[in-house]
C-alpha positions in Angstrom: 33.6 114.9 95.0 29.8 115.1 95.7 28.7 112.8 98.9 26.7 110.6 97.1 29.1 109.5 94.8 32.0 108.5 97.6 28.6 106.5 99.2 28.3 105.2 96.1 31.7 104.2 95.4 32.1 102.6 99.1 28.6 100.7 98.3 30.7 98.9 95.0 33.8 98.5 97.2 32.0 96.6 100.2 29.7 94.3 97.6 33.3 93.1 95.6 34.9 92.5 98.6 31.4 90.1 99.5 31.3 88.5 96.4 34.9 87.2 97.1 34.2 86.1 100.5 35.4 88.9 102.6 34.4 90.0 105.6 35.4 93.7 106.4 37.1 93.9 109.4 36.0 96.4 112.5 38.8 98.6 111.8 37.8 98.7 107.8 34.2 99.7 109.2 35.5 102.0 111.9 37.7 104.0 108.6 34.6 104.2 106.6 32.7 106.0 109.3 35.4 108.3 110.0 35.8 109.2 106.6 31.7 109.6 105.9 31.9 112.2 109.0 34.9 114.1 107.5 32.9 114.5 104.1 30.2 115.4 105.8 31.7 118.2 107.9 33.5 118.8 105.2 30.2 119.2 103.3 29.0 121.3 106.2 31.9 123.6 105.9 31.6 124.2 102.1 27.9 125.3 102.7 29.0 127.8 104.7 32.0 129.0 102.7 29.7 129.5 99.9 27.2 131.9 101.6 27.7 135.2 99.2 29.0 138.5 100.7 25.7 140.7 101.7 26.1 144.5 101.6 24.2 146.2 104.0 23.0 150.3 104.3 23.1 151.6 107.5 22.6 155.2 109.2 24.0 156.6 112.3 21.8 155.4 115.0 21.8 153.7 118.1 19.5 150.9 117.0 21.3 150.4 114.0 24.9 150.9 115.5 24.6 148.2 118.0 24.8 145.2 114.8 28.9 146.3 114.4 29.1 144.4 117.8 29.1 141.6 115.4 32.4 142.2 113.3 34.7 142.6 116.0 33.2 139.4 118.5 33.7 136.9 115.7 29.6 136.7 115.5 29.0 137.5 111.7 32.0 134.9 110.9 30.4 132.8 113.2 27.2 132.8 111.0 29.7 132.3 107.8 28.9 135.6 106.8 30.7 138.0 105.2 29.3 141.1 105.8 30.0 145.2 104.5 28.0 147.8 106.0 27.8 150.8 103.8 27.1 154.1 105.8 24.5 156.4 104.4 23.5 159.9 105.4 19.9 159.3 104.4 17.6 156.6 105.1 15.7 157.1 101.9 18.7 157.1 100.0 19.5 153.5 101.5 15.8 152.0 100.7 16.3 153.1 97.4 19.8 151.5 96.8 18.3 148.6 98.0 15.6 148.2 95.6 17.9 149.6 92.6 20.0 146.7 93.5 22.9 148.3 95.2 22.5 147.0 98.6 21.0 143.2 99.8 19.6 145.1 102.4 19.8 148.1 104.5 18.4 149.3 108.6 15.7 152.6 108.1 12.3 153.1 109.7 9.1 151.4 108.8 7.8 155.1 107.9 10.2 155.6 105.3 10.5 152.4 103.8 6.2 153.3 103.5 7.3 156.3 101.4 10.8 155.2 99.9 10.1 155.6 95.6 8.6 153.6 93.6 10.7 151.1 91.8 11.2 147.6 89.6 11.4 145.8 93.2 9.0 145.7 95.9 10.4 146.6 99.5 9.7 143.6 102.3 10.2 143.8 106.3 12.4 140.8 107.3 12.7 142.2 111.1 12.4 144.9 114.0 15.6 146.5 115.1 14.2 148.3 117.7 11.1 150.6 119.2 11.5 154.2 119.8 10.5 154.1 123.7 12.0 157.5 124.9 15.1 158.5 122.3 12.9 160.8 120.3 10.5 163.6 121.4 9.2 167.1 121.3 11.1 170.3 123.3 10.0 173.5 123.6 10.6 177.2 124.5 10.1 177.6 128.3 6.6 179.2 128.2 5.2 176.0 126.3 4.3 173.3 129.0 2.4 171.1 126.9 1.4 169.7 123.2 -1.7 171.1 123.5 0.1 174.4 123.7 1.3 174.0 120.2 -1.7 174.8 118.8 -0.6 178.2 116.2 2.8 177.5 117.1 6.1 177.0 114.9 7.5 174.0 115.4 10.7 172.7 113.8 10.5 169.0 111.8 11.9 167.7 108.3 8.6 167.2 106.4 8.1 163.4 105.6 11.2 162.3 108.0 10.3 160.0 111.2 10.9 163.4 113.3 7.6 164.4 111.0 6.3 161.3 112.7 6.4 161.9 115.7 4.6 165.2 115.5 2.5 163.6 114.3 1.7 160.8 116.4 1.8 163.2 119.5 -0.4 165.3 118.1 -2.8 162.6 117.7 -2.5 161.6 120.8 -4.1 165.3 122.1 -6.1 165.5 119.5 -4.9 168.2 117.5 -5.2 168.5 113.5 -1.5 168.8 111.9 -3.3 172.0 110.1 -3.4 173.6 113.9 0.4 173.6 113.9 2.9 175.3 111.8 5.7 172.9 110.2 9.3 174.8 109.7 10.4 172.1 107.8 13.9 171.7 109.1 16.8 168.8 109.1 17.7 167.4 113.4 20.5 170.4 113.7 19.0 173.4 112.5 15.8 172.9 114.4 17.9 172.5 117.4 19.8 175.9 116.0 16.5 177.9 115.6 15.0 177.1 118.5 18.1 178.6 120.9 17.4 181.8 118.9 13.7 181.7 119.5 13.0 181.7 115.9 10.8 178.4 116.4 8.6 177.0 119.6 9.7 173.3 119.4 11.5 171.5 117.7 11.4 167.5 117.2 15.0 165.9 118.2 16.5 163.1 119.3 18.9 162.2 121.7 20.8 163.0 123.1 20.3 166.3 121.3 16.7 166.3 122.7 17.8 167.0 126.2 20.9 169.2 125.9 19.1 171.5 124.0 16.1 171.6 126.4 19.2 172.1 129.0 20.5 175.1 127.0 17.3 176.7 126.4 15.9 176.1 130.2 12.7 174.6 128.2 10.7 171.6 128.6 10.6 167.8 126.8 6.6 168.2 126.0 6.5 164.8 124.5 8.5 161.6 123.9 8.3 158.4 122.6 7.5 156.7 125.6 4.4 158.3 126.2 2.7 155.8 123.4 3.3 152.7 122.0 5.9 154.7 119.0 5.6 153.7 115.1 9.0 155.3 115.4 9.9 151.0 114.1 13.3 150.2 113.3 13.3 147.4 110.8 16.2 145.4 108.4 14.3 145.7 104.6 15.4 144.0 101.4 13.7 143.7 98.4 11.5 141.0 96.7 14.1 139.8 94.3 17.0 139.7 96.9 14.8 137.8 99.2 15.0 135.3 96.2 18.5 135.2 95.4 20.0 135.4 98.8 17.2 134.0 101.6 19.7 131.8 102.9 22.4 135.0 103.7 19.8 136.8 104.7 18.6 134.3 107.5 22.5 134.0 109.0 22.1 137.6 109.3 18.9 137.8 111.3 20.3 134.5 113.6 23.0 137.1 113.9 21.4 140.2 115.0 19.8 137.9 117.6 23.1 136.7 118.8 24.2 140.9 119.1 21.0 140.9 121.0 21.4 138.0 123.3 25.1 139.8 124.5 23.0 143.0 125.0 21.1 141.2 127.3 24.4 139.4 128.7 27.3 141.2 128.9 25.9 144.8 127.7 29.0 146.7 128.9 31.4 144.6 126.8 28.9 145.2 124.2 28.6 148.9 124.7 32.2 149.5 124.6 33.5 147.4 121.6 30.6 149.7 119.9 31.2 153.0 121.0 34.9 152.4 120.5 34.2 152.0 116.9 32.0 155.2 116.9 34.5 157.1 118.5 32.6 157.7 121.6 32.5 156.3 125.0 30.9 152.9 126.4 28.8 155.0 128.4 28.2 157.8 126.1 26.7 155.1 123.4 24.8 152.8 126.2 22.6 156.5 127.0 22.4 156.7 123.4 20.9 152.7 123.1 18.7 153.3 126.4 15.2 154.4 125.0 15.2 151.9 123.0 13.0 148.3 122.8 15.4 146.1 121.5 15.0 143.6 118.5 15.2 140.6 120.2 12.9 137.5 119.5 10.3 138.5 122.3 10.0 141.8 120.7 10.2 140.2 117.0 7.6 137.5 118.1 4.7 140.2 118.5 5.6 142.4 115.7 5.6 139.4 113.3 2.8 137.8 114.7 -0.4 137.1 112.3 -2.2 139.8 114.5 1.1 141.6 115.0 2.2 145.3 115.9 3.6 145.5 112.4 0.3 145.5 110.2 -1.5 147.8 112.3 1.4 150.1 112.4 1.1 149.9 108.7 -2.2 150.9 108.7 -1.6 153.8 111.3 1.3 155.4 108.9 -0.9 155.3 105.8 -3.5 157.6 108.3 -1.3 160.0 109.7 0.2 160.1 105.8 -2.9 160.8 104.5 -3.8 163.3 107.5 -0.7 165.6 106.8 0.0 166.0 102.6 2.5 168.6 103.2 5.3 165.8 103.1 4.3 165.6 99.3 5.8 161.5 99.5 3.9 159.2 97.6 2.2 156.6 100.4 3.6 153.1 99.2 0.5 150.3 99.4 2.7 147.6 97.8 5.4 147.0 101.3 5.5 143.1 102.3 6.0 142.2 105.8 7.9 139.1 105.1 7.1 136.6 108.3 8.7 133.7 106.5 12.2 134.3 106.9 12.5 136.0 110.7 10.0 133.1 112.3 12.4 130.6 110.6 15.6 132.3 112.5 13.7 132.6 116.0 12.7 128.7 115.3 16.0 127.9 114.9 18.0 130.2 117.1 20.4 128.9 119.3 23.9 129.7 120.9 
């Protein structure tokens, strides 16, 4: 039975009993309140319970990783959500489930949600996971000291891929033209592979691959993300008609990353552990992993959501470097919303 209509039924009850000259007792008033609280919790509870299940892409990385904190701590029941993250090898593959309707939403970079296909759905940025500040960078053969030494050299990076990024963005950095450098357009592992045989200069990795291959080869990290403020953005995406359908699931997710992010910022070892339990790796092991990283948290959401925010102008910077560097052969998306509705609503209303 809806609220209004046991209000409305108590209403009749207490005008009969009037019209006959009776008074309701304290106790009578005292069992109407308690029973108006228990529908209303009860009310409460039955909003929650009918939050739909959301199914959620996600890739093997750090940034991403950390949300599974959330199963295991009671955090996403917490939110009354039900939530199943489906792992994907590919980022692009992940964008595009999510706009063919196979996923509510899925974790991928900014960069290839600006070049994930064009579908019946438009793509739309509903938060920042993270900030590449050091996890990603450039290492090189022994003789190459710097990126401006790159210039006519091989260097090893999946063409259109955020490791193509981040060429990218360090090359702009020295000022060098992408046509001054020669792309071997190779996946994370066999860049790493062809550069212990010499077959490449550098090769654009991540960690912790970055450093134990500079290790092995005795060469040198030319470049990493913490040398300049990264597009390498981690973002949650959805599309236009899930936003619709399921804003209010959607928005118990974000309050829930933030509550993953407030125990990063708490108790970080507990956190790190539970994780990289799950992942089959150490505590340690996956807290190296997590440490060049900005993380997601409301500060960090707060600027790139602003109206004058990190997140347009990165926009604007990945359409450039895009345009700059055709040999990715990706169609540049113009059409991606960053939703600031739905993440300022969460950080509004975020609390323990």
């Amino acid at each position: 039975m809806k609220v209004a209509q046991i209000i409305g039924k108590l209403g009749i009850w207490w005008q009969q009993k009037l019209r006959l000259g009776i008074k309701p007792t304290l106790l009578c008033l005292f069992v109407i309140t308690v029973c108006l609280t228990f529908v209303s919790s009860g009310c409460s509870l039955g909003q929650n319970q009918s939050l739909k299940p959301l199914r959620v892409g996600i890739t093997s990385w750090a940034g991403f990783d950390i949300v599974r904190y959330a199963q295991p701590s009671g955090i996403f029941k917490q939110r009354g959500l039900e939530v199943e993250l489906v792992r994907f090898d590919n980022q692009q593959d992940s964008s595009r489930a999510v706009l063919r309707g196979g996923l509510d939403a899925a974790f991928v970079s900014f960069w290839d949600v600006m070049q994930v296909d064009p579908g019946n759905d438009k793509p739309m940025v509903l938060m920042t996971t993270n900030i590449s500040a050091g996890a990603d960078g450039i290492v090189a053969l022994p003789e190459i000291k710097s990126v401006e030494d790159l210039r006519g050299k091989k260097v090893g990076a999946k063409l259109g891929t955020v490791n193509h990024l981040i060429l990218l963005e360090a090359l702009k950095a020295h000022k060098i033209k992408p046509s001054e450098v020669q792309i071997r357009d190779f996946s994370n592992d066999v860049a790493a592979e062809k550069i212990r045989t010499s077959e490449i200069d550098a090769a654009v990795l991540w960690e912790p691959m970055l450093g134990e291959t500079a290790k092995s080869i005795k060469g040198n990290v030319i470049h990493t993300t913490k040398q300049v403020d990264s597009l390498v953005i981690d973002i949650l995406m959805s599309s236009e008609s899930t936003v619709k359908m399921k804003k209010a699931e959607l928005k118990q997710f974000i309050l829930a990353w933030f509550d993953v992010m407030h125990a990063v910022e708490t108790q970080p070892t507990k956190v790190f552990n539970t994780v990289g339990e799950k992942l089959g790796q150490s505590g340690k092991s996956f807290a190296s992993d997590y440490a060049g990283l900005k993380k997601g948290d409301i500060t960090l959401n707060r600027r790139m959501f602003a109206a004058d925010g990190r997140l347009n102008s990165a926009k604007e910077e990945i359409v450039q470097l895009l345009q700059a560097d055709p040999r990715h052969g990706r169609v540049i998306r113009q059409d991606v919303d960053i939703n600031t509705g739905l993440v300022n609503e969460a950080m509004t209303g975020w609390k323990l």
